[in-house]
GUKETOR-496752 format. One record per atom (N, C-alpha, C): z, x, y. Coordinates in steps of 0.001 Angstrom, whole numbers, padded with zeros to 6 digits, always signed. Each point is the difference from the previous one (the first is absolute). Example, Ala and Ser with C-alpha at 12.3 -4.5 7.8 and 13.67 -1.06 7.14 Angstrom:
<vomars>
+007800+013190-005690+000000-000890+001190+000000+000900+001200-000720-000350+001050+000060+000820+001190+000730-000770+001090
</vomars>
This chain:
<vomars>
-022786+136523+135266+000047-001473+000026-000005-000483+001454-000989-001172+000615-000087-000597+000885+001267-001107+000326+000362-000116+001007+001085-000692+000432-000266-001481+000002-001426-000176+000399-000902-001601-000087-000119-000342-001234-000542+000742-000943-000180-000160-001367+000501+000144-001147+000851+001287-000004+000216+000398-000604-000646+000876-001306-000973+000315+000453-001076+000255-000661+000193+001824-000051+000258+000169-001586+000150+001521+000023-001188+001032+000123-001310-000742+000003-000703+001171+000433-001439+000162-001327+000879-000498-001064-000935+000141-001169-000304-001025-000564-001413-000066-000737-001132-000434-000643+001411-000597-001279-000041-000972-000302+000090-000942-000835-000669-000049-001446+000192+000619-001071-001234+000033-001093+000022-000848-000403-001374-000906-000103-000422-001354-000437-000617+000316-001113+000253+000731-000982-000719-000005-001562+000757-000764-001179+001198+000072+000223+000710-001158-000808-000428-001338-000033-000201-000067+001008-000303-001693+000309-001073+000066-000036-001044+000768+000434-001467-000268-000716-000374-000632-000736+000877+001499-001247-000252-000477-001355+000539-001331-000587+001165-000643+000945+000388-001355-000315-000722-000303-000321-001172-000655+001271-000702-000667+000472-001566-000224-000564-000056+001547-000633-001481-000061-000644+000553-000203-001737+000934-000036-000380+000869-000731-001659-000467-001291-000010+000077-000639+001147+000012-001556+000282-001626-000545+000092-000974+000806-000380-001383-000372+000747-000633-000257-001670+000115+000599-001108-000570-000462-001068+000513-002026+000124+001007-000223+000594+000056-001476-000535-000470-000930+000998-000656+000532+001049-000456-000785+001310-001902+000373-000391-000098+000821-000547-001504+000396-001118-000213-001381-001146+001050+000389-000568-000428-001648-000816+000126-001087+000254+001143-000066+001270-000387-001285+000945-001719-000129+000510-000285+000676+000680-001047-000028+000106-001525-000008-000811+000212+000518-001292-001093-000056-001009+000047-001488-000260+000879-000409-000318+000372-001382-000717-000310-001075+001275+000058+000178+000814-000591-001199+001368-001453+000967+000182-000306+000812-000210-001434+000061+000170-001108-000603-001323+000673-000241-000766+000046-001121-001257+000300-001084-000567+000637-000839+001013-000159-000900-000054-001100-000892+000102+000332-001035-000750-001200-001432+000467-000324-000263+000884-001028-000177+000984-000101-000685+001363+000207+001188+000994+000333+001413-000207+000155+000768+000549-001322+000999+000624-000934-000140+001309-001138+000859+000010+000194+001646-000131-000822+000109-000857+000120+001327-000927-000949-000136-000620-000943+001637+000233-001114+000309-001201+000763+001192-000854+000259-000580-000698+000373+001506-000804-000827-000103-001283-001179+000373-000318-001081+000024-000547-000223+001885-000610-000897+000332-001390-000872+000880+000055-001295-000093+000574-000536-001017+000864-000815-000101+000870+000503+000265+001404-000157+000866+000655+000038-000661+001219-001103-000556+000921+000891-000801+000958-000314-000236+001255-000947+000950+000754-000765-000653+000507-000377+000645+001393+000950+000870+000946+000402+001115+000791+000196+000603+000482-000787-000329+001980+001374-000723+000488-000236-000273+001103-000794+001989+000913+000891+000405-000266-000117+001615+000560-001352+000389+000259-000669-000103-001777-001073+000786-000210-001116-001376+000844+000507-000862+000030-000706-001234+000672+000094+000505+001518+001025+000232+000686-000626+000576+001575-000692+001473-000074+000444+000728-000987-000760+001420-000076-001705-000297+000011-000598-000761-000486-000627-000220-000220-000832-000926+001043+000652-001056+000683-000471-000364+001499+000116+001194+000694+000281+001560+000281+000560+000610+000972-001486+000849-000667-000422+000047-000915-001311+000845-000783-001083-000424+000638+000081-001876-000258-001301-000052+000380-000100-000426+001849+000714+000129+000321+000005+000185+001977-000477+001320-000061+000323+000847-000466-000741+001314-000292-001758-000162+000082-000001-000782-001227-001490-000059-000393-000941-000767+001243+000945-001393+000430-000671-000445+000516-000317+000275+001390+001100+000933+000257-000462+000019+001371+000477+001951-000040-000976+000661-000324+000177+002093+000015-000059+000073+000837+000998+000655+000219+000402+001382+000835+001659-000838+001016-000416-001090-000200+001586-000593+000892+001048-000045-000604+000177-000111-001311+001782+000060-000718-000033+001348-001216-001028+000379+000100+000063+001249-001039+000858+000815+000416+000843+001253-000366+001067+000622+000164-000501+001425+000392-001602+000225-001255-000839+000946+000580-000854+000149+000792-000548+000992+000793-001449-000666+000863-001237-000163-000793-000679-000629+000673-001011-000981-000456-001422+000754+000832-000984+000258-001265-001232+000872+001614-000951+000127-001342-001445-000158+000571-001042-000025-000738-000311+000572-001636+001010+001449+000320-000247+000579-001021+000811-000374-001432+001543-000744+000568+000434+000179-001550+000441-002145-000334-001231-000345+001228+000744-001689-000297-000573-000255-001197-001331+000292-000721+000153-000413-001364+001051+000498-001139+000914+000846+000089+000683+000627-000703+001540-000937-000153+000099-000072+001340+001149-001122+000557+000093-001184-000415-001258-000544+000702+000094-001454-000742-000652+000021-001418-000238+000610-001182+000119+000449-000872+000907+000122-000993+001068+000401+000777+000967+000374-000232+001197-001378-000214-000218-000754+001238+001048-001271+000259-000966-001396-000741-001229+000185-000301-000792-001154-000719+000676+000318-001455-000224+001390-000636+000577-000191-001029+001227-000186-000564+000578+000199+001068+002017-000158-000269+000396-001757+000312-001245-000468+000464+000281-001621+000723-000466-000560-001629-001101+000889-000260-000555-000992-001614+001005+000363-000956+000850+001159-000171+001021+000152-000840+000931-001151+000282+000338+000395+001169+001491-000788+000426-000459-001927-000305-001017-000197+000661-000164-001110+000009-000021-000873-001853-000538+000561-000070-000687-000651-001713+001507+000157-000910+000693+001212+000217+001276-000854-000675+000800-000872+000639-000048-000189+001185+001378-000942+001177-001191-001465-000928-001131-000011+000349-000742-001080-000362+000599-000673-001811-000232+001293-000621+000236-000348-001583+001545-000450-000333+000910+000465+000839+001147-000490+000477+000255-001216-000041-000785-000374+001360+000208-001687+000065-000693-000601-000881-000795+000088-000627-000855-000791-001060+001581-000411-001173-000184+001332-000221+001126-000019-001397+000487-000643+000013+001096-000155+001510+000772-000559+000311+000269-001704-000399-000902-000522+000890-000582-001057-000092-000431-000663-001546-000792+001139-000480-000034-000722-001695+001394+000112-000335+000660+000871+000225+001470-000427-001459+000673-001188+000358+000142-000118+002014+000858-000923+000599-001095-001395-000435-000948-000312-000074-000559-001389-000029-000458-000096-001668+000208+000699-000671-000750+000388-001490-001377-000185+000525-000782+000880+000529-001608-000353-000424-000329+000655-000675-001046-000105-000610-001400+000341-000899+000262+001413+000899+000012+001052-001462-000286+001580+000856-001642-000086+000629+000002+000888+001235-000981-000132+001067-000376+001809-000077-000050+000636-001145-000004+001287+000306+000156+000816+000929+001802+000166+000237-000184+000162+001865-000291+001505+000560+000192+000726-001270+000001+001523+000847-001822-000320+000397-001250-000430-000805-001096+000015+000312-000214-001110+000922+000352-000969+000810+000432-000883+001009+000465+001194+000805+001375+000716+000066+000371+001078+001218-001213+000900+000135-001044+000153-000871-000821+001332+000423-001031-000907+000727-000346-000918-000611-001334-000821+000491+000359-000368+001557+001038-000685+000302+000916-000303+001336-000548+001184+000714+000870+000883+000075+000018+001131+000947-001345+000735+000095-000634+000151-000885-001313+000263-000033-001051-000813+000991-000005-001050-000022-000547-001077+000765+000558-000106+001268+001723-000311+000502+000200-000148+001404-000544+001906+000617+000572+000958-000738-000771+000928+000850-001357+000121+000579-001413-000534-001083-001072-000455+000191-000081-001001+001163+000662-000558+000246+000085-001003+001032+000092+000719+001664+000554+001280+000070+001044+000934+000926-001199-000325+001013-001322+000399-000236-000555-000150+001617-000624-001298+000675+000275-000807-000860-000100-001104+000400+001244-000786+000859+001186+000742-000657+001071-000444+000564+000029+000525+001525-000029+001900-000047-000276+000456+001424-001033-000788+000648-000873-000382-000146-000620-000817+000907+000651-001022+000912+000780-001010-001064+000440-001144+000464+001572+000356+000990+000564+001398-000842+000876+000110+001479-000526+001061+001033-001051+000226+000234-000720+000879+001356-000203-001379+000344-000577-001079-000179+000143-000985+000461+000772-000545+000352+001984-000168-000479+000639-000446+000657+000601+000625+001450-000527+001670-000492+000901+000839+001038-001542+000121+001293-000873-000317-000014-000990-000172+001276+000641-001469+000622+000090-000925-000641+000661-001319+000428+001089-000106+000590+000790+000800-000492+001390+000434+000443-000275+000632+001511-000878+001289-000153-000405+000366+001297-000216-000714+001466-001653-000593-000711-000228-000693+001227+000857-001134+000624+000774-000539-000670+000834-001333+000450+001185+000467+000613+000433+001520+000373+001620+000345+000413-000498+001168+000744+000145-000083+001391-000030+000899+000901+001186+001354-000078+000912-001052-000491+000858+001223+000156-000042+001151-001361-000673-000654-000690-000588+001764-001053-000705+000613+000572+000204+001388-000083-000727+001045+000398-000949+000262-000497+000034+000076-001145-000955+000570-001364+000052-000887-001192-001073+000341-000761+000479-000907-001234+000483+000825-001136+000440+001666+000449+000958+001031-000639+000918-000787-000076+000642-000677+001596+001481-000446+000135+000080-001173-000525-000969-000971-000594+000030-001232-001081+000292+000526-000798-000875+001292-000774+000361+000007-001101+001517+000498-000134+000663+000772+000215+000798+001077+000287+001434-000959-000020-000129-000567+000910+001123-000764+000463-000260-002016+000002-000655-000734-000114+000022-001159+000415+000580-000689-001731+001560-000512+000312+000485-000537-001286-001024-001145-000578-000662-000701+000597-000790-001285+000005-001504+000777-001030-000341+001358+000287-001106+000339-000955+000610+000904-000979+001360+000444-000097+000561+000125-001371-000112-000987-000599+000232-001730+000446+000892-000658-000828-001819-000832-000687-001235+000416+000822-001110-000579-000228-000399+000947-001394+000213+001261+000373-000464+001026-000840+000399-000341-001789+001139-000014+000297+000768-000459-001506-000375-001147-000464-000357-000825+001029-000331-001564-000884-001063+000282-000161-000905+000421+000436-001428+000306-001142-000310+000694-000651+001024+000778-000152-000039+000477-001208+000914-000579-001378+000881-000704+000078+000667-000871-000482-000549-001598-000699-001430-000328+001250-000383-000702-000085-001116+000158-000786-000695+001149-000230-000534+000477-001025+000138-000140-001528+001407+000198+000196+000533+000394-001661+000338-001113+000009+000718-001096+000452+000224-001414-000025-001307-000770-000762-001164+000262+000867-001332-000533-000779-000076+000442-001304-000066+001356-000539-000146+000177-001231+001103-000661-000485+000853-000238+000039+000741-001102-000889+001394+001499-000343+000158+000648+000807+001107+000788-000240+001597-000781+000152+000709+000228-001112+001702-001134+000583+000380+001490+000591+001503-000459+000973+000723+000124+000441-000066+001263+001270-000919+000669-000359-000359+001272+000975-000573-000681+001208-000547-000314+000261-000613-000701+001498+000993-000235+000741+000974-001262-000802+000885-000033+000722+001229+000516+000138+000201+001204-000838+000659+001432+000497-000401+000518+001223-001480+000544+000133-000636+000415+001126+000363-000718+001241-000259-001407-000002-000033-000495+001068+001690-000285+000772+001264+000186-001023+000672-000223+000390+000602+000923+000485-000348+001471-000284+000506+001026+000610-000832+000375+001412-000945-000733+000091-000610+000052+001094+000935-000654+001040-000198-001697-000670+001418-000474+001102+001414+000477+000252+000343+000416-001052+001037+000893+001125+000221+000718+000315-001088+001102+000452-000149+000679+000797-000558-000422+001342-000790-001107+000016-000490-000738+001192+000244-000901+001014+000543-000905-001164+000648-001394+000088-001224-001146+000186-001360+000809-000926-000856-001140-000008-000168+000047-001578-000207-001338-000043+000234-000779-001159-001559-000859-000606-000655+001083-001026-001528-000433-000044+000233+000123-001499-000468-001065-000763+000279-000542-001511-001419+000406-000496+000114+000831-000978-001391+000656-000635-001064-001035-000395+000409-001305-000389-000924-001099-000056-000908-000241+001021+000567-000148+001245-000885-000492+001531-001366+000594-000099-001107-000581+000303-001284+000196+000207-000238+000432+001809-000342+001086+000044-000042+000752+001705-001073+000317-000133-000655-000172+001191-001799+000145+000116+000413+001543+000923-000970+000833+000294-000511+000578+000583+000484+000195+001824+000540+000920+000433+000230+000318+001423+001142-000921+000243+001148+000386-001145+001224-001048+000474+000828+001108+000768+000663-000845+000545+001091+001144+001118+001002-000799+000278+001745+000662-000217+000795-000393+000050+000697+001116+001414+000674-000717+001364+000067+000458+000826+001434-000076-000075+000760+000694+000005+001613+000661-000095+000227-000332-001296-000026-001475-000493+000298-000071-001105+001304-000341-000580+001224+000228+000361+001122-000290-000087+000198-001580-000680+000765-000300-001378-000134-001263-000073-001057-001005-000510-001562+001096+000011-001251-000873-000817+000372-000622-001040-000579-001152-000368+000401-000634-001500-001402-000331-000288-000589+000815-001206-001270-000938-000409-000010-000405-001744+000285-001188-000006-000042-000555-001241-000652+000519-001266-000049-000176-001002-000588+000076-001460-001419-000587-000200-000212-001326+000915-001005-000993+000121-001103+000206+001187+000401+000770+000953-000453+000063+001057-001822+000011+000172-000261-000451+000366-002039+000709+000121-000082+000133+001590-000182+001548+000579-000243+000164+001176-001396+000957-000113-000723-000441+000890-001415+000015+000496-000017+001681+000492-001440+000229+000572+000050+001081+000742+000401+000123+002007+000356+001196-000194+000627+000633+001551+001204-001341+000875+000509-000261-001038+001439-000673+000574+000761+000796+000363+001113-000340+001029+000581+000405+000467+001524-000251-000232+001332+000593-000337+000753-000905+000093+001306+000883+000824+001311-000798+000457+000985+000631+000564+001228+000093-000525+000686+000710+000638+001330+000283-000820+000500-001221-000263+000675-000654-001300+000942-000963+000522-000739-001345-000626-000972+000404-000994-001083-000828-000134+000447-000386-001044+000026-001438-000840-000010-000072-001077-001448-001120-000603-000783+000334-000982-000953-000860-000612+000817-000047-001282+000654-001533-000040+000632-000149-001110-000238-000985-000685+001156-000644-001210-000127-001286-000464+001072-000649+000534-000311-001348-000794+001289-001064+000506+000971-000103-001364+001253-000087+000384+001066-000186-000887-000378-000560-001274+000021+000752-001212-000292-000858-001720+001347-000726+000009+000179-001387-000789+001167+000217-000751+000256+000682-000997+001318+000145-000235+000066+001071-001509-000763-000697-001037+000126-001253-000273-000534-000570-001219-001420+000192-000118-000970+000342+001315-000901+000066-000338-000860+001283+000270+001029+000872-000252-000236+001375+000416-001047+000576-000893+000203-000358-001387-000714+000455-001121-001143-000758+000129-000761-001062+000697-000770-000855-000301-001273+000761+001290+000771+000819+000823-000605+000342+001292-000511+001379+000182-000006+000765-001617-000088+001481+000165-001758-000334-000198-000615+001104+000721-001186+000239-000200-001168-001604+001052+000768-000825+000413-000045-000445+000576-000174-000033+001750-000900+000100+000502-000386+000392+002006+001524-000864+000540+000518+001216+000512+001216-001134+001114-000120+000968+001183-000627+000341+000323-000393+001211+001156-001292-000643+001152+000349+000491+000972-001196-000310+000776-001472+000447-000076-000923-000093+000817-001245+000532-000451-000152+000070+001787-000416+001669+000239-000353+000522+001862-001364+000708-000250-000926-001143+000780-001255+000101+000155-000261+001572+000748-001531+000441-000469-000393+001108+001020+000650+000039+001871+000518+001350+000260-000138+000053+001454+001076-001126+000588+001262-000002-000669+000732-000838+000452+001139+000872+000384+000719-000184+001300+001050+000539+000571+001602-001013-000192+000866+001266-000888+001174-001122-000022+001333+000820+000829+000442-000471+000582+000834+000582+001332+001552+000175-000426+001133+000780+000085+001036+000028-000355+001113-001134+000246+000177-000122-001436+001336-000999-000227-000640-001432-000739-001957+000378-000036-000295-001657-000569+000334+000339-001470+000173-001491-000198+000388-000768-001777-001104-000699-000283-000737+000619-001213-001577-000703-000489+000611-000595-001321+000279-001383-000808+000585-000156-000927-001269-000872-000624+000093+000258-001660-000559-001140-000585-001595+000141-000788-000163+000192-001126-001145-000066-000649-001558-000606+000419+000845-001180+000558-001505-000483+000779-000385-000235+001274+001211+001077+000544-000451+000451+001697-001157+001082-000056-000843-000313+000757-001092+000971+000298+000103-000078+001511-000423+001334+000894+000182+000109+001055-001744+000507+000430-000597-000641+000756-001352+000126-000061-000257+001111+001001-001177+000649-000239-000744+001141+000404+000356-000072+001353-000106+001128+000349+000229+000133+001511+001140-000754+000983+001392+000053-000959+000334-001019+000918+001259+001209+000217+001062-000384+000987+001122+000832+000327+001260-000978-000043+001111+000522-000573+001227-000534-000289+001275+000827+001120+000695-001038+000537+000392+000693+000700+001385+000400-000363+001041+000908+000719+001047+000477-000170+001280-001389-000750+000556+000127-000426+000966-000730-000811-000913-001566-000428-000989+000146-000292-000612-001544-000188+000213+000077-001757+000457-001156-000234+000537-000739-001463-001134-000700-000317-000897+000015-000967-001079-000636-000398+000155-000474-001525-000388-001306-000554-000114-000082-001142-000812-000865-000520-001161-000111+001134-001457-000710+000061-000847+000740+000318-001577-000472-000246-000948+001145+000346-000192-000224+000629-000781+000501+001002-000663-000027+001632-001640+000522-000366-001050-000271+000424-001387+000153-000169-000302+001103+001304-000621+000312-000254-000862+001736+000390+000258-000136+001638-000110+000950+000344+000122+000423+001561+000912-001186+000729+001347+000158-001193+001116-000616+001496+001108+001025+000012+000801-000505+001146+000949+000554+000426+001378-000722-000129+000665+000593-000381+001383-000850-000265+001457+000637+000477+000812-000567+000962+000508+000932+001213+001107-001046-000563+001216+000306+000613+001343-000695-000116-000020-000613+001582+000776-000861+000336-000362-000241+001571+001051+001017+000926-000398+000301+001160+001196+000618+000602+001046-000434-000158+001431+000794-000505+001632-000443+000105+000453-000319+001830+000497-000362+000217+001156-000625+001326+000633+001519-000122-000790+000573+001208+001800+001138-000245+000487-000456+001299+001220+000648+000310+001142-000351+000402+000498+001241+000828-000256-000364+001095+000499+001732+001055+001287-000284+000672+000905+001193-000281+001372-000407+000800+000502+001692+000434+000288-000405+001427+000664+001020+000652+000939+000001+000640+001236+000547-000396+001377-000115+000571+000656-001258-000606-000597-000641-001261+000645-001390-000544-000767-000818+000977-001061-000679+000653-000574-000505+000701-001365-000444-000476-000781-001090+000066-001183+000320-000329-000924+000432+001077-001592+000723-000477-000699+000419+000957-001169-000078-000847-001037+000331+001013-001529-000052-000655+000022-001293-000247-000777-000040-001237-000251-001299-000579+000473-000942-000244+001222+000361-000312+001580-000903-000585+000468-000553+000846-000036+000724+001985+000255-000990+000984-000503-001274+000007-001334-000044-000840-000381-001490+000760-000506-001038-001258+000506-001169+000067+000559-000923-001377-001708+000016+000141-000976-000286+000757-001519+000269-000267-000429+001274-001112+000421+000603+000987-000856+001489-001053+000747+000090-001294+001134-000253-000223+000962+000143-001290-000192-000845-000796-001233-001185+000238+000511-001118-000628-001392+000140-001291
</vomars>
């Protein structure tokens, strides 16, 4: 025995009290069944299920595979066995996909009562078709990741776009998201896209219409609306939001499916920290938005829209200096 503690040295057997403790858990079980059953309580507890968020990123992590071989595959990738490979991950994407798809269909009919939509043949037709789509899609992101290139000195390669730039993860997923969004897929898109954002912290709504050679530069903070229509080879910066303007609640229901998003013409540069708000802002071709600029009017093609310089304020030792010395220059 310790003189501080008193502590004789030995282990304490905690099996008595265990077993207290696990006596007591059948009635904190039916606490819990019974509030997972309640009214008003969110809960699927269905012989249908749900979609499966999981098999929903397994399945974004397949087709980065597909779309872009030999960079996230686990095996190597080389002339001789890439038809075998991607072979291999096309048909596990049309498995996986066509039930996550028949999933949400179901879903959707029991929750809204619709008219059955035959969904397992809807999940095959789906997945059948966005795979058909696959090199059309690689096209459009070799296109974002050359865009990406030429506009940022500081990439090395467009290995290191693909590889690493969060801004063409978070592009990658929305078109493919944005894909299945068009076919009229519920709830998976915007599964996809939201696990994109948080991993990124850009925020791209499977609805938005994105043209061709878009590039998002750090990215941190992007917001692109549900409504959005952006043109080809825009540019945008961290910190960016193309949004809407405040609904009231009352007329929240009156506003779904409804444009409250901006519209960014071809070849337009938007600079970190601007706010694009509003359904019938259009920002015209060629024009550049500058760092923290708040917009919720349109501007017509090839302008520029800058905030004016701030007053800063130089002080050294509690004193003013520079600019701030003189009620002229400060003023």
């Amino acid at each position: 025995m310790t003189e501080e503690t008193g502590d004789t040295g030995t282990c304490k057997d905690g099996s008595a009290t265990y077993s207290d403790f696990r006596r007591r858990l059948p009635g904190v079980i039916d606490a819990v069944v019974a509030a997972s059953g309640r009214q008003g309580h969110y809960a699927h507890i269905d012989y249908e299920p749900i979609p499966s968020e999981d098999a929903i990123v397994d399945i974004l992590e397949k087709l980065r595979q597909i779309l872009f071989p030999g960079y996230f595959n686990r095996e190597k990738v080389d002339p001789i066995n890439l038809k075998y490979q991607l072979g291999q991950l096309t048909s596990a994407v049309f498995d996986m996909l066509s039930e996550q798809v028949c999933r949400a269909v179901r879903y959707e009919c029991f929750k809204y009562e619709l008219p059955c939509s035959d969904c397992m043949q809807r999940g095959y037709e789906t997945a059948l078709s966005f795979l058909e789509g696959i090199p059309e899609l690689q096209a459009t992101l070799t296109a974002d990741v050359d865009a990406a290139y030429h506009g940022d000195p500081a990439a090395k390669s467009c290995d290191e776009i693909i590889f690493s730039y969060p801004g063409m993860y978070a592009i990658t997923v929305y078109r493919i998201a944005h894909r299945l969004h068009e076919m009229g897929v519920p709830l998976i898109p915007r599964i996809m896209t939201e696990h994109s954002h948080s991993l990124t912290g850009i925020d791209i709504h499977p609805g938005a219409e994105i043209g061709k050679s878009f590039v998002i530069d750090h990215g941190t903070g992007i917001v692109v609306g549900e409504t959005s229509i952006i043109g080809d080879n825009v540019r945008i910066y961290q910190g960016v939001t193309i949004g809407a303007l405040s609904v009231p609640e009352d007329r929240c229901e009156d506003m779904r499916g409804v444009k409250r998003h901006p519209t960014i013409e071809d070849n337009v540069v938007i600079y970190s920290g601007a706010t694009i708000l509003g359904g019938k802002t259009i920002i015209g071709t060629r024009s550049v938005i500058g760092g923290n600029v708040w917009l919720t009017e349109s501007i017509p093609p090839r302008t520029t829209v800058l905030i004016e310089n701030p007053r800063l304020i130089y002080r050294r030792n509690g004193e003013a200096c520079g600019a701030d010395a003189s009620g002229d220059e400060g003023a």
